[in-house]
VOGU-3710 file (C-alpha; in Angstrom, 3 decimals, decimal comma):
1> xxxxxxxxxx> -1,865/8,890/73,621  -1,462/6,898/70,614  -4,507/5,486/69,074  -2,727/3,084/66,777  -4,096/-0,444/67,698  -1,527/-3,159/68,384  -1,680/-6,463/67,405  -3,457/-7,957/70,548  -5,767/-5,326/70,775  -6,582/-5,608/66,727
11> xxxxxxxxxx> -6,864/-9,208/66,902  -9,718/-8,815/69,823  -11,569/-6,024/67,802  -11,583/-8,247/64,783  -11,757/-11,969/66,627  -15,274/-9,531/68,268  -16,553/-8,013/65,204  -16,153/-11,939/63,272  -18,232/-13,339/66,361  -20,884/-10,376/66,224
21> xxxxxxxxxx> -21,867/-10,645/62,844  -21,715/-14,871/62,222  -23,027/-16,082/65,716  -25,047/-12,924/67,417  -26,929/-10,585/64,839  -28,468/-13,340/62,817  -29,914/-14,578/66,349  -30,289/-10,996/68,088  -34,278/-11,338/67,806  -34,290/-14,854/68,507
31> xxxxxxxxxx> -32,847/-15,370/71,776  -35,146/-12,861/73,158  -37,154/-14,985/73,693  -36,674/-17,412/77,274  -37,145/-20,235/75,477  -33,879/-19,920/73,562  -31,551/-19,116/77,011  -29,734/-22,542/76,323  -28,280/-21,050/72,635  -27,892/-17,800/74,807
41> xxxxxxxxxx> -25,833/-19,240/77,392  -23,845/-20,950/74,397  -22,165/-17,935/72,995  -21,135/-17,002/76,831  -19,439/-20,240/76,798  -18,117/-20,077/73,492  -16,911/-16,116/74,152  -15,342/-17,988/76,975  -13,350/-20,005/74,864  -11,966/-17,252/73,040
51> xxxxxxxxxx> -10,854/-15,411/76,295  -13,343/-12,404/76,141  -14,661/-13,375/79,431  -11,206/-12,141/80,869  -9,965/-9,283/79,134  -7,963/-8,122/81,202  -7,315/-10,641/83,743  -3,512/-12,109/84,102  -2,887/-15,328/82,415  -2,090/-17,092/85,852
61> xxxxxxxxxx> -5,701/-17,127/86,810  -6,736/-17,808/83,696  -7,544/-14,455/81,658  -6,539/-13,358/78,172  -4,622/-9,944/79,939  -5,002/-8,196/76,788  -6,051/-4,689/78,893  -8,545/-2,188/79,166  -8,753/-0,870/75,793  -8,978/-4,448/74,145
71> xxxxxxxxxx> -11,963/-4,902/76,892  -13,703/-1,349/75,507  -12,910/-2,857/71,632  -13,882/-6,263/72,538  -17,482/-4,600/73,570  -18,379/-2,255/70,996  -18,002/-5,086/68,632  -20,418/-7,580/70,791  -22,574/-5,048/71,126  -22,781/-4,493/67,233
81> xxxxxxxxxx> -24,394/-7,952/66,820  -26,414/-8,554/70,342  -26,521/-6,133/73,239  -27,810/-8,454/75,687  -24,408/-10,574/74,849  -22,061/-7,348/75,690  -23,605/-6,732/78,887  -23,302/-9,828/80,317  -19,510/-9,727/78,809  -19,096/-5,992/80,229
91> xxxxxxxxxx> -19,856/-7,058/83,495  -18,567/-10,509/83,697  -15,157/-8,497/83,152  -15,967/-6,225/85,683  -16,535/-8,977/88,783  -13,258/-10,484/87,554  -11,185/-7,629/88,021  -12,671/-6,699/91,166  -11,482/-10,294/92,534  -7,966/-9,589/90,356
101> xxxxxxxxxx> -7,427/-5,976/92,554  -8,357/-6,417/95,986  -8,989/-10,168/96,589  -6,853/-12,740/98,228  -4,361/-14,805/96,109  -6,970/-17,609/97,469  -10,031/-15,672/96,523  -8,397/-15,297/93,012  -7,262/-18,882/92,230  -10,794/-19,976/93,138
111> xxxxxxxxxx> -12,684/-17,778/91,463  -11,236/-15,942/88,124  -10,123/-19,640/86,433  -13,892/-20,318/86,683  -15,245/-17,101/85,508  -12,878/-16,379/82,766  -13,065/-20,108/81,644  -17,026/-20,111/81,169  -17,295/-22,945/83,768  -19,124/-20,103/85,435
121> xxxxxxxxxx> -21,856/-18,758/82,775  -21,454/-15,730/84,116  -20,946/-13,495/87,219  -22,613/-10,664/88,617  -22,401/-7,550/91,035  -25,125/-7,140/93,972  -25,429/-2,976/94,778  -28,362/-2,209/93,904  -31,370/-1,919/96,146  -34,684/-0,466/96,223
131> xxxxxxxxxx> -33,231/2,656/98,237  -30,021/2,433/97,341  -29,575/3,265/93,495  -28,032/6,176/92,674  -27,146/6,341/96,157  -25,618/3,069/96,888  -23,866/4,232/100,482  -27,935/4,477/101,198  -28,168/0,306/101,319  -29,747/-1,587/103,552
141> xxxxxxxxxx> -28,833/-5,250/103,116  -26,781/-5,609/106,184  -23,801/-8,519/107,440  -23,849/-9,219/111,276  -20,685/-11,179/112,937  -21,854/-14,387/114,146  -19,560/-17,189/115,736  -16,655/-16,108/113,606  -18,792/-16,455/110,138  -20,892/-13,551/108,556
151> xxxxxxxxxx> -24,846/-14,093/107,777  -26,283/-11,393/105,502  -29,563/-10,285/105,368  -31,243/-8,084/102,277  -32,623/-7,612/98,981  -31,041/-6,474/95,983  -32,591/-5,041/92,705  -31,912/-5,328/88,990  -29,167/-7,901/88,873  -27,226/-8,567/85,502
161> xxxxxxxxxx> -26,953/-12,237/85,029  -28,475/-13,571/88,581  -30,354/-16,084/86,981  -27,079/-17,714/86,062  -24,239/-16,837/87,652  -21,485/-18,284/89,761  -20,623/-15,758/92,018  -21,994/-12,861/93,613  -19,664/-9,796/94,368  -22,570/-8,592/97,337
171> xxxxxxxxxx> -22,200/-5,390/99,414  -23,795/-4,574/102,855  -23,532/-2,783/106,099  -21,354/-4,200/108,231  -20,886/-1,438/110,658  -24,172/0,483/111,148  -23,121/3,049/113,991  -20,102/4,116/111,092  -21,057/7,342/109,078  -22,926/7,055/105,630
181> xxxxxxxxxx> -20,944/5,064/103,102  -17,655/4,634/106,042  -19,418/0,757/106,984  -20,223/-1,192/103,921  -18,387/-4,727/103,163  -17,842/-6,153/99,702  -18,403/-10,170/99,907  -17,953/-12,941/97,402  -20,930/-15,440/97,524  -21,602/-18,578/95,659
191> xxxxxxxxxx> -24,715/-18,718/94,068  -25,528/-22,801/95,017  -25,235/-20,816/99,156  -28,705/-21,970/100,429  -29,445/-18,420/102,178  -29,432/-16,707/98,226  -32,454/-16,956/96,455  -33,225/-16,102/92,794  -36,077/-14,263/92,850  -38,269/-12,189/89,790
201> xxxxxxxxxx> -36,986/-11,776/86,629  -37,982/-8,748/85,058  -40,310/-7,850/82,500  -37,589/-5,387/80,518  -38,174/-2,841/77,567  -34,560/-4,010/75,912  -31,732/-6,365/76,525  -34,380/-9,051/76,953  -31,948/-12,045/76,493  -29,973/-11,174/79,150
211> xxxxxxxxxx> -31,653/-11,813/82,792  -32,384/-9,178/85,242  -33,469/-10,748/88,736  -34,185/-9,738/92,221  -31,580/-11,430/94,762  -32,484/-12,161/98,300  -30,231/-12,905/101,022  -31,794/-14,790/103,656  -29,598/-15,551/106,592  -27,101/-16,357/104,173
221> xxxxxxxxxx> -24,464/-17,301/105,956  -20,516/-17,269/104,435  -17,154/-17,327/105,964  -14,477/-14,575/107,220  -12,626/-15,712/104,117  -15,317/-14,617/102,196  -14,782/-11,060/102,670  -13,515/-9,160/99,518  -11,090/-6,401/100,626  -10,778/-4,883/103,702
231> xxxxxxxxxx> -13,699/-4,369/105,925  -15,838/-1,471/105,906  -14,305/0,164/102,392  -16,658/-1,554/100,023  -18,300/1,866/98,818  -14,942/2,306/97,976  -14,597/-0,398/95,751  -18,233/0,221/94,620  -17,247/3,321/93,392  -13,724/2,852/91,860
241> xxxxxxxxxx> -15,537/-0,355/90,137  -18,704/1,559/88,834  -15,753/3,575/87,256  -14,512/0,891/85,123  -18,067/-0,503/84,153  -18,954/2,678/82,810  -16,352/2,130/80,246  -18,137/-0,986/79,416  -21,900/0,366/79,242  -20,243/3,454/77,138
251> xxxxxxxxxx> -18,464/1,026/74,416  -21,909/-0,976/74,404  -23,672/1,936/73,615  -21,166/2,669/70,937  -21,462/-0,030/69,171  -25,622/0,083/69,241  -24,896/3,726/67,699  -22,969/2,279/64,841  -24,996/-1,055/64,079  -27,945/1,245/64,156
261> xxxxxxxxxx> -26,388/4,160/61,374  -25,087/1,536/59,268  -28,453/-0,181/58,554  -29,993/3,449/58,340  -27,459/3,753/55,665  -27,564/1,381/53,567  -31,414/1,709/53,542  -31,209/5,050/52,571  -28,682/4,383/49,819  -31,492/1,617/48,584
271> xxxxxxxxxx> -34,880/3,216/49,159  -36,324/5,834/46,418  -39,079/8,961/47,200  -39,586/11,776/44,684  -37,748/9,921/41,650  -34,258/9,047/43,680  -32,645/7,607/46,074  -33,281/9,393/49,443  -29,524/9,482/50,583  -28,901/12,122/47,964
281> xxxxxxxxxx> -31,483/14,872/49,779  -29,215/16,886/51,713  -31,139/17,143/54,993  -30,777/13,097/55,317  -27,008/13,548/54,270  -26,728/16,233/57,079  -28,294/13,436/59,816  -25,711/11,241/58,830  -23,226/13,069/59,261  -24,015/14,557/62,356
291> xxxxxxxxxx> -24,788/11,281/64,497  -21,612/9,931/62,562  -19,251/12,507/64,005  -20,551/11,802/67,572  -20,221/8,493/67,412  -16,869/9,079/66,291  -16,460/11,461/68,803  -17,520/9,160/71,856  -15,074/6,252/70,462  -12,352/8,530/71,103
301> xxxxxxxxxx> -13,699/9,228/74,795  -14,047/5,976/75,353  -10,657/4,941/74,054  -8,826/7,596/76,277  -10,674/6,791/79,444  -9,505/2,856/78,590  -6,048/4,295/77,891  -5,618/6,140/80,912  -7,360/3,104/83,235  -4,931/0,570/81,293
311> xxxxxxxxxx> -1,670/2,803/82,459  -2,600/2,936/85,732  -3,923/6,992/86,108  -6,615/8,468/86,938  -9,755/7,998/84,482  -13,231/8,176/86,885  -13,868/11,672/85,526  -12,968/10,710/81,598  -14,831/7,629/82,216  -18,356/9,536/82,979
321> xxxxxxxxxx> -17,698/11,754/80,373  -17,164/8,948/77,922  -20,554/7,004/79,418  -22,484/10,340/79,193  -21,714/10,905/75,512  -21,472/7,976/74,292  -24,506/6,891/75,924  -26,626/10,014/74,941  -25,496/10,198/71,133  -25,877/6,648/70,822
331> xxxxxxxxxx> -29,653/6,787/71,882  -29,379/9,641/69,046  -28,270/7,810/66,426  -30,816/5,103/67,083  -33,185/7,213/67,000  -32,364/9,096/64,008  -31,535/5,266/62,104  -35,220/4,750/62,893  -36,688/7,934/61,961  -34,710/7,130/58,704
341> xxxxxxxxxx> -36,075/4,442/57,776  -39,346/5,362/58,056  -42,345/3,069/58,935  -40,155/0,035/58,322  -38,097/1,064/61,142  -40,938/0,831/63,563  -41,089/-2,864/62,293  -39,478/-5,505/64,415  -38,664/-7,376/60,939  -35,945/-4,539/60,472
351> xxxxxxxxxx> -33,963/-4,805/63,857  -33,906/-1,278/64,480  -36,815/-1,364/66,735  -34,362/-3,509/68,874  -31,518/-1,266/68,778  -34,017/1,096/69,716  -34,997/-0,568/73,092  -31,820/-1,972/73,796  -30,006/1,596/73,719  -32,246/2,892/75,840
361> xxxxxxxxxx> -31,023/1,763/79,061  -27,464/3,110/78,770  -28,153/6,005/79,677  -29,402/4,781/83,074  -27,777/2,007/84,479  -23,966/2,241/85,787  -24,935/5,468/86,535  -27,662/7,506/85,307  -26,409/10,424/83,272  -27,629/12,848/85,775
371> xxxxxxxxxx> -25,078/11,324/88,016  -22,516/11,129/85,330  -22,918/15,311/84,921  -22,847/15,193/89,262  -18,947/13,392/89,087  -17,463/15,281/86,013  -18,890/18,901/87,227  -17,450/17,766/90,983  -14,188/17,291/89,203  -14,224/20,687/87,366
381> xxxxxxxx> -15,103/22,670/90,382  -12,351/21,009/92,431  -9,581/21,287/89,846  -10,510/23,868/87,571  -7,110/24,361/86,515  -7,152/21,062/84,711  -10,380/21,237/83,250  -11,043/24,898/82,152
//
């Protein structure tokens, strides 16, 4: 594997990182707030416009196909200046490729130009249910053949972007006398379809600016074109495509970690105790060094799992390990950025707090890390040659 950046990839990371710190962070706090959605929904457009909405999406239908490790750079830097920004990106991407691999050369000519162009503010996955979490072959939104068109029936829980996407990628039964997980459909759904409502949004701890909804399906009826892949293997596809989207959630987490440790530091550099400045006690040297080296650590997880994805091999197994790291030691180094600053860093005026909450969740969604540890000790058990 060589880790030397190419040009494309190095012109993402630093187009990213430019973005993050003139447009996002000196707005992070601000577009919490509902109010300022509009100014929210313009960096999505204006990410748009500088292809991040389609990382990795060929240039005929519209996407920048820079690849999966540009995607995971492209991230970490977003997430640097506004988390609620990089998820929406993450899993913007992650809808579009889903359409790119399995869809019809119709589905993809009417959907990824919009998405990757921003003419869609965003798009968004439907899995989740209030039975069906880490369990998603457990659903029970269900599709019934009627009169050569499909209506689908359900709920679905804690939906990235609902409140304004284009598209819904939206799973159900479709075969209920199959075995568990064997019957399941994917479907593409637009969100103006009069059977999909918009439901809740939720009163989060973190990632406020972005919108978390409830999405109901009432006799919601779409097409046999509509169908995304072949019938009955959407857990399939729900699985393969959790695997990419924890590359995503892992990078996001990242780049919380390193926003976090680099205000700790400079504070700590700055702010005197006991006649000096507190970065020269060596306890507070050794905290910065140790949430420094995991960080550093989970980058290169992450950028192997993107490697691996981008050539084509196997990566599900890197790809939990990489979320499970990266998503644990960047909760650390949060936490420790707080504790290091102190009082101020329980203070929303310092942004930490923020970092704080918005961290917090990485470790849960895309896959708790419970589950994460479930997929990579599967993998060891099965191969052990490979692993141990």
């Amino acid at each position: 594997m060589n880790l030397e950046l190419n040009d494309i990839q190095t012109m993402i990371q630093q187009t990213g990182k430019k973005f993050a710190e003139s447009e996002l962070w000196p707005v992070a706090g601000q577009v919490e707030d509902k109010s300022q959605r509009p100014l929210f929904l313009s960096h999505l457009k204006h990410l748009a416009e500088l292809g991040f909405m389609g990382l990795n999406i060929h240039q005929t239908y519209g996407g920048t196909e820079a690849g999966v490790v540009a995607f995971s750079l492209a991230v970490t830097e977003l997430a640097r200046g506004c988390a609620s920004t990089a998820v929406t990106v993450s899993v913007n991407n992650m809808v579009a490729e889903v359409i790119q691999s399995i869809g019809t050369e119709t589905q993809k000519h009417t959907y990824l130009p919009k998405i990757c162009s921003g003419e869609f503010s965003a798009a968004a996955f439907c899995l989740t249910e209030t039975g069906a979490g880490s369990d998603p072959a457990n659903m029970s939104t269900k599709a019934v053949k009627q009169n050569g068109r499909w209506v689908i029936n359900g709920t679905k829980l804690y939906i990235t972007s609902a409140a304004y996407a284009g598209v819904f990628v939206v799973w159900a039964v479709t075969d209920p006398g199959a075995s568990k997980g064997k019957g399941i459909s994917c479907f593409l759904v637009d969100a103006e379809n009069p059977g999909v409502s918009i439901s809740k949004e939720e009163q989060k701890s973190g990632q406020l600016a972005s919108a978390t909804n409830e999405v109901v399906f009432t006799d919601c009826v779409v097409e046999e074109s509509a169908v995304l892949g072949e019938l009955n293997q959407g857990f399939k596809i729900a699985v393969s495509e959790l695997a990419g989207g924890r590359i995503g959630i892992g990078s996001l987490a990242l780049g919380l970690g390193q926003k976090a440790l680099s205000l700790a530091t400079e504070h700590i550099k700055q702010r005197e105790q006991f006649g000096q400045a507190i970065a020269d006690f060596q306890g507070i040297q050794w905290m910065l060094a140790e949430r420094a080296t995991e960080l550093e650590a989970a980058r290169l997880l992450l950028m192997q799992a993107a490697y691996l994805k981008e050539k084509g091999e196997p990566f599900g197994t890197q790809a939990s390990m990489a979320k499970l790291f990266a998503t644990e030691k960047a909760n650390k180094a949060c936490y420790t950025a707080q504790q290091l600053l102190g009082g101020l860093g329980y203070m929303k005026e310092a942004s930490i707090e923020r970092l704080v909450r918005d961290v917090r969740v990485t470790s849960i969604y895309e896959g708790t890390s419970e589950i994460q540890k479930v997929i990579i000790s599967r993998d060891i058990l099965k191969n052990s040659l490979v692993w141990c």
